[in-house]
DRENBA-220900 format. One record per residue (C-alpha): residue number from 1; residue in three letters; y, z, x. Coordinates in nm, 3 decimals, m for minus. Example, Ala and Ser with C-alpha at 12.3 -4.5 7.8 and 13.67 -1.06 7.14 Angstrom:
<rs>
<r 1 'ala' <m0.450 0.780 1.230>>,
<r 2 'ser' <m0.106 0.714 1.367>>,
</rs>
This chain:
<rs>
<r 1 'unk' <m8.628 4.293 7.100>>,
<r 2 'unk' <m8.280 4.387 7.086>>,
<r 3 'unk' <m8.188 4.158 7.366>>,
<r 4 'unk' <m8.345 3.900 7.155>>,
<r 5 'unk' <m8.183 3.957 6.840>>,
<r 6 'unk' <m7.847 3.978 7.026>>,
<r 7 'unk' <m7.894 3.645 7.179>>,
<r 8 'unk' <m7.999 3.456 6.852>>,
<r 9 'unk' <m7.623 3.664 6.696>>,
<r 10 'unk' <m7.434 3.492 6.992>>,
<r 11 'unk' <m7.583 3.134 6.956>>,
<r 12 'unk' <m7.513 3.184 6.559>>,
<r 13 'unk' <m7.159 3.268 6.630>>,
<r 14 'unk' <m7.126 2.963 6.900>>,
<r 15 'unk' <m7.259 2.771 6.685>>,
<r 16 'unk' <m7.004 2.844 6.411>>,
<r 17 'unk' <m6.663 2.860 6.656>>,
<r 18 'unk' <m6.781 2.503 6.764>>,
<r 19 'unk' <m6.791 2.363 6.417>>,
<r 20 'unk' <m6.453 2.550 6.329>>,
<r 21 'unk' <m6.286 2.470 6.623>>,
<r 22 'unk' <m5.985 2.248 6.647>>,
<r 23 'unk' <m5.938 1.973 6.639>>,
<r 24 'unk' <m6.247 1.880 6.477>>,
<r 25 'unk' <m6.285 1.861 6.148>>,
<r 26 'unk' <m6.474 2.124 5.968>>,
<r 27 'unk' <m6.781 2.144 5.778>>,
<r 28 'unk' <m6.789 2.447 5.658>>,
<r 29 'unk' <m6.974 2.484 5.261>>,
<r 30 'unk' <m6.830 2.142 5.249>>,
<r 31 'unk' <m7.081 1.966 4.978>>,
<r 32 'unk' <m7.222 1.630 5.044>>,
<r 33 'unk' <m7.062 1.344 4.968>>,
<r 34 'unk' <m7.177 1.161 4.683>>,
<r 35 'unk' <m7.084 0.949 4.382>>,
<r 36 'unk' <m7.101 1.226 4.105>>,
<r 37 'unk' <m6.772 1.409 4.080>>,
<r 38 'unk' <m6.710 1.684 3.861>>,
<r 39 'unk' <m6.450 1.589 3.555>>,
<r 40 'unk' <m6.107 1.649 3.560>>,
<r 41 'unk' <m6.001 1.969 3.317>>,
<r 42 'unk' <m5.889 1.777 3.048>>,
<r 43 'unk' <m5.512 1.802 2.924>>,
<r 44 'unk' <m5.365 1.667 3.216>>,
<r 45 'unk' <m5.353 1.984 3.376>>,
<r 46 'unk' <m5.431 2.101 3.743>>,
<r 47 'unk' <m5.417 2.466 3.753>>,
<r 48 'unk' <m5.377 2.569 4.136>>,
<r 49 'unk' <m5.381 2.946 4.260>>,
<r 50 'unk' <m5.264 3.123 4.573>>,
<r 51 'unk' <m5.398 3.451 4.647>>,
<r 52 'unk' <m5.330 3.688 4.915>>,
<r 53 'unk' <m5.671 3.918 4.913>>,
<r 54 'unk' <m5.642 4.137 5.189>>,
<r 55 'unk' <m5.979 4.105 5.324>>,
<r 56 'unk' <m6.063 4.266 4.993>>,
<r 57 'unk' <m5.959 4.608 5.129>>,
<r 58 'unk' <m5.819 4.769 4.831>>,
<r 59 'unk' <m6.095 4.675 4.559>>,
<r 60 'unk' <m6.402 4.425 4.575>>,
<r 61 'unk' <m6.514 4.087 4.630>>,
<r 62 'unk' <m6.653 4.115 4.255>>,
<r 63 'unk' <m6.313 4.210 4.132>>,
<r 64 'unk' <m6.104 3.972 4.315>>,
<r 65 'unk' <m6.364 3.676 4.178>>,
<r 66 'unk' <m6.286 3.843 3.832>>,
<r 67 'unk' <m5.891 3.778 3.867>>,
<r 68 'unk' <m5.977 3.454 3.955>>,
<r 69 'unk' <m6.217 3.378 3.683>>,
<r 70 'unk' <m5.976 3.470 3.380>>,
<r 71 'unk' <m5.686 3.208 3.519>>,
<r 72 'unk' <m5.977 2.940 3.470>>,
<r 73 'unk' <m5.830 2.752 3.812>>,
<r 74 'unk' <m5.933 2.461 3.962>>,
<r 75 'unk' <m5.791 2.506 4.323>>,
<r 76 'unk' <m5.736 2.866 4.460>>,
<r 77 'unk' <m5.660 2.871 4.804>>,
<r 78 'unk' <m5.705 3.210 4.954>>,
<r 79 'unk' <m5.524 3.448 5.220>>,
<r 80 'unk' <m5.656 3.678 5.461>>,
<r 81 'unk' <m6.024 3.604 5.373>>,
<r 82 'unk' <m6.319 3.799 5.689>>,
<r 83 'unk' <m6.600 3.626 5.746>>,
<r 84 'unk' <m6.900 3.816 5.916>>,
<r 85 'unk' <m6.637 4.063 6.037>>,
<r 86 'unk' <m6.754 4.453 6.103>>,
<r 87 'unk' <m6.551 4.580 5.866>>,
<r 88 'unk' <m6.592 4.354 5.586>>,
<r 89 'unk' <m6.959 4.439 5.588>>,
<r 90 'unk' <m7.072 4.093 5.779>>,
<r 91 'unk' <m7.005 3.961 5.459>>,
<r 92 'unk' <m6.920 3.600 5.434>>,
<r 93 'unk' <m6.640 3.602 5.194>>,
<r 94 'unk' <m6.520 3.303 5.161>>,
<r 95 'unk' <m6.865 3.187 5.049>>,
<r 96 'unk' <m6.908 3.489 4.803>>,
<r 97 'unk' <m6.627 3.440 4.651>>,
<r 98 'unk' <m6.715 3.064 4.635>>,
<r 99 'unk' <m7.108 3.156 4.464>>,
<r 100 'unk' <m6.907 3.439 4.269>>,
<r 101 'unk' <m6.668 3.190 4.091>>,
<r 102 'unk' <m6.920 2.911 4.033>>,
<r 103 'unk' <m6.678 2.693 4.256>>,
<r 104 'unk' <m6.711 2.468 4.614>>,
<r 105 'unk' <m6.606 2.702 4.919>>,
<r 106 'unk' <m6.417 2.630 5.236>>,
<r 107 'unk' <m6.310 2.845 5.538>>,
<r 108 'unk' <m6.084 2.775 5.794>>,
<r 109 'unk' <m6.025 3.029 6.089>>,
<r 110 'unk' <m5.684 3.170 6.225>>,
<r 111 'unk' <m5.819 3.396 6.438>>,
<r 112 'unk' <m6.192 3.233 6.608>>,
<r 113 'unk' <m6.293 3.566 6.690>>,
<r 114 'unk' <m6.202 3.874 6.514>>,
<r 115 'unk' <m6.423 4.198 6.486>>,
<r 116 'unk' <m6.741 4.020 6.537>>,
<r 117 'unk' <m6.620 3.746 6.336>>,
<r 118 'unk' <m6.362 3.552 6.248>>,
<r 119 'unk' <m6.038 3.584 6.022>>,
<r 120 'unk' <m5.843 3.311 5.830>>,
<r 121 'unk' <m5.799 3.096 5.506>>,
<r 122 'unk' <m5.963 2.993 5.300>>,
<r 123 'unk' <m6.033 2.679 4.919>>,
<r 124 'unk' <m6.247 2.741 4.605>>,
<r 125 'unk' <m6.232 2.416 4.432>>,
<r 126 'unk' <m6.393 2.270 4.087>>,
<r 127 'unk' <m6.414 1.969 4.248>>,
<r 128 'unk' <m6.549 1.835 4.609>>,
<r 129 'unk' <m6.376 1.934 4.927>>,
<r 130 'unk' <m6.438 1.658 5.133>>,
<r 131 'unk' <m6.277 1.720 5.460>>,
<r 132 'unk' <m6.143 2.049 5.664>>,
<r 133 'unk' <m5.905 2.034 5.981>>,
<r 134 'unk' <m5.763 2.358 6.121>>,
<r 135 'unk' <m5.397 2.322 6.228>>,
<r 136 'unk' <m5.280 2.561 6.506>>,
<r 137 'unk' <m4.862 2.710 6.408>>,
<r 138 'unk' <m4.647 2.775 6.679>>,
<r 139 'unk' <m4.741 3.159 6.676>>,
<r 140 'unk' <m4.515 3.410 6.834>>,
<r 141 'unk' <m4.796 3.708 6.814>>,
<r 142 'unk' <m5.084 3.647 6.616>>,
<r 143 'unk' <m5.220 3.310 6.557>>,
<r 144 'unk' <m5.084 3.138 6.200>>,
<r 145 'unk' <m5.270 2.810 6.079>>,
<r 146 'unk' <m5.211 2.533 5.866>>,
<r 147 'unk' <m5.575 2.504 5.647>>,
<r 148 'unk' <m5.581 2.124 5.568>>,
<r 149 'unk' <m5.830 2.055 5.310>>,
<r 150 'unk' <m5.902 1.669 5.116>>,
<r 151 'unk' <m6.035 1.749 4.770>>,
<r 152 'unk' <m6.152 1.469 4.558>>,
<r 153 'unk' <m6.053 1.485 4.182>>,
<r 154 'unk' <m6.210 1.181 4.084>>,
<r 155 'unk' <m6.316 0.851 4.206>>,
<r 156 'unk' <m5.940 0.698 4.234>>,
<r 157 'unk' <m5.762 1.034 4.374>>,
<r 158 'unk' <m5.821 1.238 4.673>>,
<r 159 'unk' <m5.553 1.481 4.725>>,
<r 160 'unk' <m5.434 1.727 5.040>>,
<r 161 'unk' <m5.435 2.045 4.990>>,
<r 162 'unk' <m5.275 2.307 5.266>>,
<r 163 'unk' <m5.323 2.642 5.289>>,
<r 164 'unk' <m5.145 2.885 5.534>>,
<r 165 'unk' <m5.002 3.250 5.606>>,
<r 166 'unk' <m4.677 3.266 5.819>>,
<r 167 'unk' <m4.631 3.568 6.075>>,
<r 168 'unk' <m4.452 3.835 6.052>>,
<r 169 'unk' <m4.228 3.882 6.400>>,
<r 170 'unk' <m3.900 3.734 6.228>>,
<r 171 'unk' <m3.732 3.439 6.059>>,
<r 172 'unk' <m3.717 3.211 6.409>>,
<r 173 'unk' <m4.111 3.233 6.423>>,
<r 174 'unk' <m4.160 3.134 6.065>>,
<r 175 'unk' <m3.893 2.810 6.099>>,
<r 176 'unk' <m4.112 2.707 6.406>>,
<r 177 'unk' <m4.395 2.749 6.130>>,
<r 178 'unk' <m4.233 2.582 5.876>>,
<r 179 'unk' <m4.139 2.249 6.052>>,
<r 180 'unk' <m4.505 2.262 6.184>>,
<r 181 'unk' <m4.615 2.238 5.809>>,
<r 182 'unk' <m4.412 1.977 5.742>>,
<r 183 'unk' <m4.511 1.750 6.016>>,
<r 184 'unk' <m4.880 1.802 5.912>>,
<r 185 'unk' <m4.786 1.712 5.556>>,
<r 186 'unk' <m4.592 1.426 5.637>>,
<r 187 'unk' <m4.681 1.069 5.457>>,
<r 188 'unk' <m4.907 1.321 5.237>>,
<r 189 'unk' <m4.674 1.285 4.881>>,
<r 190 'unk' <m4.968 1.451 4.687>>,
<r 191 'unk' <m5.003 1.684 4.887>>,
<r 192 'unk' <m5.019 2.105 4.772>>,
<r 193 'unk' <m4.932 2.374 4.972>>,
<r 194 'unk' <m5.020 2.724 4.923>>,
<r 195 'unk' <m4.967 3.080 5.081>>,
<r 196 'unk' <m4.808 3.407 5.167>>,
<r 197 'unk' <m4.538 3.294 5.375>>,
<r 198 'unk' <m4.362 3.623 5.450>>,
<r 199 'unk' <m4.023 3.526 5.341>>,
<r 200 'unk' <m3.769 3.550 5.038>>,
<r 201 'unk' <m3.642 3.209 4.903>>,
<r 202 'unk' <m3.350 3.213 5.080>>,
<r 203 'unk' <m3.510 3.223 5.442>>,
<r 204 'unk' <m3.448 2.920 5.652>>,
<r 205 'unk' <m3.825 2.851 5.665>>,
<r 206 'unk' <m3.802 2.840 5.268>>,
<r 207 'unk' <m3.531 2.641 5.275>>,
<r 208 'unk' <m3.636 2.363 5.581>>,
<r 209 'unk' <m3.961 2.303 5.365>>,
<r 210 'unk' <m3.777 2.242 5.019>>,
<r 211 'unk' <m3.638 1.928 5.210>>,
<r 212 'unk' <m3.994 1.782 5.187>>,
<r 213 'unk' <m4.172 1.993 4.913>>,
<r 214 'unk' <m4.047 2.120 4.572>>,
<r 215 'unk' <m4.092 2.525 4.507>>,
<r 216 'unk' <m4.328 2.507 4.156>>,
<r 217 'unk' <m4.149 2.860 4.075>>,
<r 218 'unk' <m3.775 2.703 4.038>>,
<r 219 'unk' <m3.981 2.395 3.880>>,
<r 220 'unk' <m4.172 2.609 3.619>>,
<r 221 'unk' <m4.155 2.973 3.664>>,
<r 222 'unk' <m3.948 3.200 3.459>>,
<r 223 'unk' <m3.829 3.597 3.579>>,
<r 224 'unk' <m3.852 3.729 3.899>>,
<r 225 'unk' <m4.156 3.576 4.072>>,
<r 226 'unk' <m4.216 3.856 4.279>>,
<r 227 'unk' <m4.521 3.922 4.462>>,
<r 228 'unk' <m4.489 4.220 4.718>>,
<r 229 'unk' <m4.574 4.437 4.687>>,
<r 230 'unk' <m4.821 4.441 4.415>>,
<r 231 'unk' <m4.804 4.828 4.293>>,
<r 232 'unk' <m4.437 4.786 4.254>>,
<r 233 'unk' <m4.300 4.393 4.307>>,
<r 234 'unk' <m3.972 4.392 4.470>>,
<r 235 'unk' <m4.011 4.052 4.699>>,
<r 236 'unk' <m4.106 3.694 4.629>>,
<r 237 'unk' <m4.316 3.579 4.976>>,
<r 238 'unk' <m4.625 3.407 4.796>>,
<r 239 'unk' <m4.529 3.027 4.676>>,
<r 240 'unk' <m4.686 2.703 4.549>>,
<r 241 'unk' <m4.548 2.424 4.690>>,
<r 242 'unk' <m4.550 2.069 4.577>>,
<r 243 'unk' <m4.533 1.732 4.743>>,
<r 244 'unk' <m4.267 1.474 4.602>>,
<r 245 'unk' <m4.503 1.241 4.369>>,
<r 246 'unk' <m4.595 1.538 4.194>>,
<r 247 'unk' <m4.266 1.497 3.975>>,
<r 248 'unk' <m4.471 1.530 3.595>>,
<r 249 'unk' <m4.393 1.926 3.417>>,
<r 250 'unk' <m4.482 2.232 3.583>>,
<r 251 'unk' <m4.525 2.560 3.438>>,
<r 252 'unk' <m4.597 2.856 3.723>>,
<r 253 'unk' <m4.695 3.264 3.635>>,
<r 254 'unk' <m4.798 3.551 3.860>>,
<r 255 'unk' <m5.109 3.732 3.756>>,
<r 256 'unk' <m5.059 4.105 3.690>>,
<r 257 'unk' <m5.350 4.228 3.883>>,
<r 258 'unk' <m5.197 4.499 4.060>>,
<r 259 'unk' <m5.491 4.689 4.233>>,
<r 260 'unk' <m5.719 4.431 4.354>>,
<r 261 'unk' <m5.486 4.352 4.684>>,
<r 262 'unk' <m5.127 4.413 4.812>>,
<r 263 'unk' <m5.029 4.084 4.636>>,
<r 264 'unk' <m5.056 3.925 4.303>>,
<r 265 'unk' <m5.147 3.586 4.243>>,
<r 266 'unk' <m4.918 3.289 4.184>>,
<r 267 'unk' <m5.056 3.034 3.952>>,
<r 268 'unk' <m4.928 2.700 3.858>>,
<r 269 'unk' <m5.015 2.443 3.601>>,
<r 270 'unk' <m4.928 2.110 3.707>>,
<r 271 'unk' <m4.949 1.821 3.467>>,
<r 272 'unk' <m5.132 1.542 3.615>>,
<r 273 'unk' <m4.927 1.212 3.597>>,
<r 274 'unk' <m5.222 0.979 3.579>>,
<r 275 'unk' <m5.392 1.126 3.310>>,
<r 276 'unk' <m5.251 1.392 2.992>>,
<r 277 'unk' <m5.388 1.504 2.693>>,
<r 278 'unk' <m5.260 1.718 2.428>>,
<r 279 'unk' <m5.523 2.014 2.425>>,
<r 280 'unk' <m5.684 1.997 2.745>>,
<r 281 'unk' <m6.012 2.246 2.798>>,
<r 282 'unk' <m5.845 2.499 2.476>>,
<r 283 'unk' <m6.107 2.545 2.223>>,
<r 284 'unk' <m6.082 2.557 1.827>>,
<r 285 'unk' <m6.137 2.955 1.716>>,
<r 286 'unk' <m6.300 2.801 1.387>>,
<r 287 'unk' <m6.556 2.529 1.579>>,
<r 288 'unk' <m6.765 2.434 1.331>>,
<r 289 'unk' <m6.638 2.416 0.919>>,
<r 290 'unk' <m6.944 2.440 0.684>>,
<r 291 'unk' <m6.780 2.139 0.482>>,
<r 292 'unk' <m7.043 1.873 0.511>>,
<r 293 'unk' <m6.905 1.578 0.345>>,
<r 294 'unk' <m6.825 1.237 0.494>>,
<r 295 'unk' <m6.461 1.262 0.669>>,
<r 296 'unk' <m6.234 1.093 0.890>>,
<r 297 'unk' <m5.998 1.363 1.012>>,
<r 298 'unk' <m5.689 1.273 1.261>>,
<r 299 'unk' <m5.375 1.430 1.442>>,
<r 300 'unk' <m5.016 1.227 1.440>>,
<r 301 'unk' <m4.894 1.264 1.797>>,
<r 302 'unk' <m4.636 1.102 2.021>>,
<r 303 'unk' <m4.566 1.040 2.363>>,
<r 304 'unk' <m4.151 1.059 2.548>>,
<r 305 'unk' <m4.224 0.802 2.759>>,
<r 306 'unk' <m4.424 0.465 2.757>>,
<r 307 'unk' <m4.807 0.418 2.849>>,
<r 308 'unk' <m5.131 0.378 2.761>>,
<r 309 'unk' <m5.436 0.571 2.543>>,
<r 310 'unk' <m5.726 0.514 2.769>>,
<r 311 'unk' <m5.946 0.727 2.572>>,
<r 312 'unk' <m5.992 0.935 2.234>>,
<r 313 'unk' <m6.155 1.285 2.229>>,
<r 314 'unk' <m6.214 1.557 2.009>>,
<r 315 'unk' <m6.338 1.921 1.988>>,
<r 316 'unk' <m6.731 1.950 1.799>>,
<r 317 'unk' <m6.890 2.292 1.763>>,
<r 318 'unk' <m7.218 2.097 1.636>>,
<r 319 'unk' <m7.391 1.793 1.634>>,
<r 320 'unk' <m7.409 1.478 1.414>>,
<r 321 'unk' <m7.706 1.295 1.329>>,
<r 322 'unk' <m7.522 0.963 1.317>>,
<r 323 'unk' <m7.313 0.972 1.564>>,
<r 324 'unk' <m6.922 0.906 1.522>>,
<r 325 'unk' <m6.631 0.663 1.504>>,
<r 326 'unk' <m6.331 0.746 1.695>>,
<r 327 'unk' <m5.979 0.539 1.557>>,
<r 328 'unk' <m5.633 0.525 1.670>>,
<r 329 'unk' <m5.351 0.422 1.428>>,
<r 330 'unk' <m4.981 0.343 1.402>>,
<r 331 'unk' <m4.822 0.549 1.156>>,
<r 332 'unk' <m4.815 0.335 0.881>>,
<r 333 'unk' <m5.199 0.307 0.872>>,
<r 334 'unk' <m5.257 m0.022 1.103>>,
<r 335 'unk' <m5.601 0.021 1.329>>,
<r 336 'unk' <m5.534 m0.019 1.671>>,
<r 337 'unk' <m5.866 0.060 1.827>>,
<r 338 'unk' <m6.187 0.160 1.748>>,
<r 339 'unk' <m6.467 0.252 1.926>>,
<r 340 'unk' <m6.781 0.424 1.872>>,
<r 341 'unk' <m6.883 0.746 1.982>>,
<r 342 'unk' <m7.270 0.946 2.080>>,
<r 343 'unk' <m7.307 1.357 2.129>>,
<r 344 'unk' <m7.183 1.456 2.487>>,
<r 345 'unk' <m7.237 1.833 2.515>>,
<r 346 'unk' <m7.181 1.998 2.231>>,
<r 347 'unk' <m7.002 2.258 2.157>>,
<r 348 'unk' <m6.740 2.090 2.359>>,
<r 349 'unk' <m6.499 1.842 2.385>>,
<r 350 'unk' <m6.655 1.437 2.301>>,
<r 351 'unk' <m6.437 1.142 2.484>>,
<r 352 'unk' <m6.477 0.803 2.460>>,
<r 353 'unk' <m6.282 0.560 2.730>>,
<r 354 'unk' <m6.133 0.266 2.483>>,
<r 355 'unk' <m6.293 m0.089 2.608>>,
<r 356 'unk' <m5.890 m0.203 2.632>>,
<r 357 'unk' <m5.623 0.061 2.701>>,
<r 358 'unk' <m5.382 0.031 2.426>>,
<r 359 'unk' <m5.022 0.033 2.510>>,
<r 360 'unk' <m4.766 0.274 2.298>>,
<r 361 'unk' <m4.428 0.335 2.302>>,
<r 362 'unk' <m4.171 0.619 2.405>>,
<r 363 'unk' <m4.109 0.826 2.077>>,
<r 364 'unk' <m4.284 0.641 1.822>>,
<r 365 'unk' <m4.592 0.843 1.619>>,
<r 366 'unk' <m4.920 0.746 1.631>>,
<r 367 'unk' <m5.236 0.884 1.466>>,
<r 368 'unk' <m5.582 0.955 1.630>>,
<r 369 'unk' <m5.867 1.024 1.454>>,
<r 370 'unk' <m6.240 1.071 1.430>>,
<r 371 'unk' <m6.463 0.981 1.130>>,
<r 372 'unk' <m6.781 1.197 1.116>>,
<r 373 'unk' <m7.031 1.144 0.839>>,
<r 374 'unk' <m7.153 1.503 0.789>>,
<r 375 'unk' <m6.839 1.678 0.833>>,
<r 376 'unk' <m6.881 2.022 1.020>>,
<r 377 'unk' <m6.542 1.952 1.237>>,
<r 378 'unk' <m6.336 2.174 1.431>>,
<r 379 'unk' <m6.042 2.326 1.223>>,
<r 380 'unk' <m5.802 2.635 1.278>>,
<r 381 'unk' <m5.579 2.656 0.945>>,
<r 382 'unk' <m5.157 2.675 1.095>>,
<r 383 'unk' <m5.272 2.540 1.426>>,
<r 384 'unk' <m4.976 2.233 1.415>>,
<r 385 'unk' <m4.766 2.445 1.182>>,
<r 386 'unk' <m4.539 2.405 1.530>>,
<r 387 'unk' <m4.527 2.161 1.766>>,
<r 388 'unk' <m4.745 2.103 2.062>>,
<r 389 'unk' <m4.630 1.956 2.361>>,
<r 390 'unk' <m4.836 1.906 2.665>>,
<r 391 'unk' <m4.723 1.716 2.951>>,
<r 392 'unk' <m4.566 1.390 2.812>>,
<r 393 'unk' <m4.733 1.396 2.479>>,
<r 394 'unk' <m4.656 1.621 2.202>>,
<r 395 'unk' <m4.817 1.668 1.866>>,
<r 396 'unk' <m4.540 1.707 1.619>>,
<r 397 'unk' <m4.521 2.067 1.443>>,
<r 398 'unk' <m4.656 1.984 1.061>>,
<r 399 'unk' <m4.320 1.986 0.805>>,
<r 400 'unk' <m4.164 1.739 1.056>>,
<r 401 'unk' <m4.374 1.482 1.045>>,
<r 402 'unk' <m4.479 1.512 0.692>>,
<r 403 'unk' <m4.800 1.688 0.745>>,
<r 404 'unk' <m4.991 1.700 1.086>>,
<r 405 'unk' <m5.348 1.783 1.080>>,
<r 406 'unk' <m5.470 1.420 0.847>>,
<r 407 'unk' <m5.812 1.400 0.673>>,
<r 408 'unk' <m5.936 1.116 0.408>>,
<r 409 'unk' <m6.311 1.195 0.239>>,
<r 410 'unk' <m6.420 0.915 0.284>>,
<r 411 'unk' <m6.784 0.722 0.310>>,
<r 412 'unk' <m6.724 0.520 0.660>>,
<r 413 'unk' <m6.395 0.722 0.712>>,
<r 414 'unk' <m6.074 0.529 0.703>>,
<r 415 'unk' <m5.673 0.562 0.752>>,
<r 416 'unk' <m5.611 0.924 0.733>>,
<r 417 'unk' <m5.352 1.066 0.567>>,
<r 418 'unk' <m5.349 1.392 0.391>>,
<r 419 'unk' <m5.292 1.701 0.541>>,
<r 420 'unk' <m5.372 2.083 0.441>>,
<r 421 'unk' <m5.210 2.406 0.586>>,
<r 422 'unk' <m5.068 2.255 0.858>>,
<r 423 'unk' <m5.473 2.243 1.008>>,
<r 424 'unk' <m5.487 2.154 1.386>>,
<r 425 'unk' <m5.893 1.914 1.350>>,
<r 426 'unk' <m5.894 1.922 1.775>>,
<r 427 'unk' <m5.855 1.558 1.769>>,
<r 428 'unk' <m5.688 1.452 2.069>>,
<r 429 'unk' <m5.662 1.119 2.312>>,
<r 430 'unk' <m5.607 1.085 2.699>>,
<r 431 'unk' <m5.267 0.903 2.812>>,
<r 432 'unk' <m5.119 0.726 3.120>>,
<r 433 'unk' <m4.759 0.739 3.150>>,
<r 434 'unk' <m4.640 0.422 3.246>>,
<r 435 'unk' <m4.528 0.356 3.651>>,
</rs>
């Protein structure tokens, strides 16, 4: 029986070097194609992790997944991640942490066989990983890999993202690593990179990949940065880095979990340039007003650049028997759209797509509203008292624009125009910067 069992262990783990393997792609917890994609976080924001975990040595799977849960990301791509190893418990991590979050899962190997299993990198993703290559470094002692994964954000944009873990025997072995990277990444302008890559910003290998990929920390970090180690942070080695299309604002943190690994997380917000919106997945604190009466209720807003509104949205905490009407205004009151709008899931954010994108221009307000017939909107009282800017759009804080935060009572709603303690209504439309 035993010789039995062991033989079934060793086709299981053949079975699982061959579809890892270079330089075939893998399939590893890669979901099936198909045409339903999950939708993007709205607000134009892409909010991408890295995350050294040690093999979850100094705390839990559980807790790790619970760092990862409160930054809300949408790509985390992961460091020093066991799978099936003895002394991770034969514990596939990269796929617990992947059922754990609620997210996709994919594992790539650096080391095919390590402790009865294997040892390597590793993507949780919102959205569908559709392809996994494993890229071999030029590795002075232990094997370093680039982790090139395809995830699919929507229907129009499929983007790389690489994930790797440079060695530790000294700053020639890490430039060899470096210029690797880059050659993998080459032709790949959306392309994100992610990882511990054992070196301070001023290492060669830092510097010889900032000729081909912007540093999201000097793009939209503020302080230190540091990392390492994560008791007492005296080094910056983990980075985001950033292809050169993604040129829209960036705003980049590191997570204060100090206990759950030897490293704290890096997190970056990027604003996506092909679609913005002022409040993204934020929700009201007040979602539902008992005021029942007829009422078309609006936010002024602007955008610093030209485009296009290619959709309105707001926040409801409850239904409406009637539906809704969803408007978008100049400033002086003339309709520019109008489209009508059904119950998506409520509570939560309703969008329409507008039949015609309408065109606006670089600094000039506009108004979007919503008219709902039985009132019961979304209000926090001071929410536009200041400004709110969000990629390329910004909502104008309330005294400078007159009042922000617009409501008319109306019966079949109408231009809206009043405002009231600077109110923020959730109101809110989806923009395209111009090429």
């Amino acid at each position: 029986m035993r010789r039995q069992t062991l033989f079934v262990l060793a086709l299981a783990l053949a079975a699982a070097l061959t579809r890892c393997a270079p330089p075939e792609p893998s399939t590893h917890a890669l979901p099936a194609s198909s045409g339903s994609v999950q939708a993007l976080t709205p607000g134009g924001g892409l909010k991408f992790m890295t995350y050294n975990i040690k093999h979850a040595e100094l705390s839990s799977l559980e807790s790790i997944a619970n760092v990862i849960k409160a930054q809300s990301p949408d790509l985390v791509v992961l460091q020093e991640v066991d799978v099936l190893t003895n002394r991770s418990g034969k514990v596939d991590q990269a796929a617990r942490l992947g059922a754990l979050t609620g997210m996709y899962s994919a594992f790539q190997p650096s080391l095919l066989s390590y402790d009865s299993g294997q040892y390597g990198l590793a993507l949780l993703s919102r959205y569908p990983i559709r392809s996994s290559q494993r890229i071999p470094l030029r590795s002075a002692a232990e094997q370093r890999i680039l982790a090139l994964m395809e995830v699919e954000l929507d229907s129009t944009h499929v983007i790389p993202v690489g994930i790797t873990h440079f060695g530790t025997t000294g700053a020639t072995e890490r430039q060899n690593q470096a210029e690797d990277v880059k050659a993998a990444l080459a032709g790949k302008p959306w392309a994100l990179l992610g990882g511990d890559l054992n070196a301070t910003p001023s290492e060669a290998c830092i510097t010889s990949l900032k000729q081909q990929l912007t540093d999201a920390w000097t793009r939209g970090g503020s302080g230190s940065g540091y990392t390492h180690d994560a008791a007492f942070p005296s080094r910056r080695i983990d980075y985001v880095m950033l292809g050169s299309a993604w040129t829209s604002p960036v705003l980049a943190s590191v997570v204060g979990a100090s206990s759950q690994s030897d490293h704290l997380p890096v997190v970056a917000t990027l604003t996506l340039p092909w679609s913005q919106t002022l409040f993204g997945d934020r929700v009201p604190g007040t979602a539902v007003e008992p005021d029942t009466r007829a009422v078309e209720i609006g936010v002024k807003f602007r955008a610093n650049v030209a485009g296009t509104i290619t959709a309105l949205r707001f926040y409801r905490g409850t239904g409406n028997a009637s539906g809704y009407v969803a408007r978008l205004w100049t400033s002086g009151g003339t309709l520019l759209a109008q489209v009508s709008v059904t119950d998506g899931r409520i509570p939560g954010w309703q969008e329409v797509p507008l039949p015609t994108p309408i065109s606006i221009t670089a600094g000039t307000t506009y108004v979007a509203s919503y008219y709902s017939s039985n009132g019961q909107f979304a209000r926090d009282v001071s929410g536009l008292a200041n400004a709110v800017v969000s990629g390329n759009l910004t909502a104008p804080g309330s005294a400078s624009v007159g009042g922000n935060g617009v409501f008319v009572y109306q019966t079949g709603g109408g231009f809206p125009a009043s405002s009231y303690k600077d109110a923020n209504y959730w109101v809110d439309v989806r923009f395209v910067p111009a090429p």
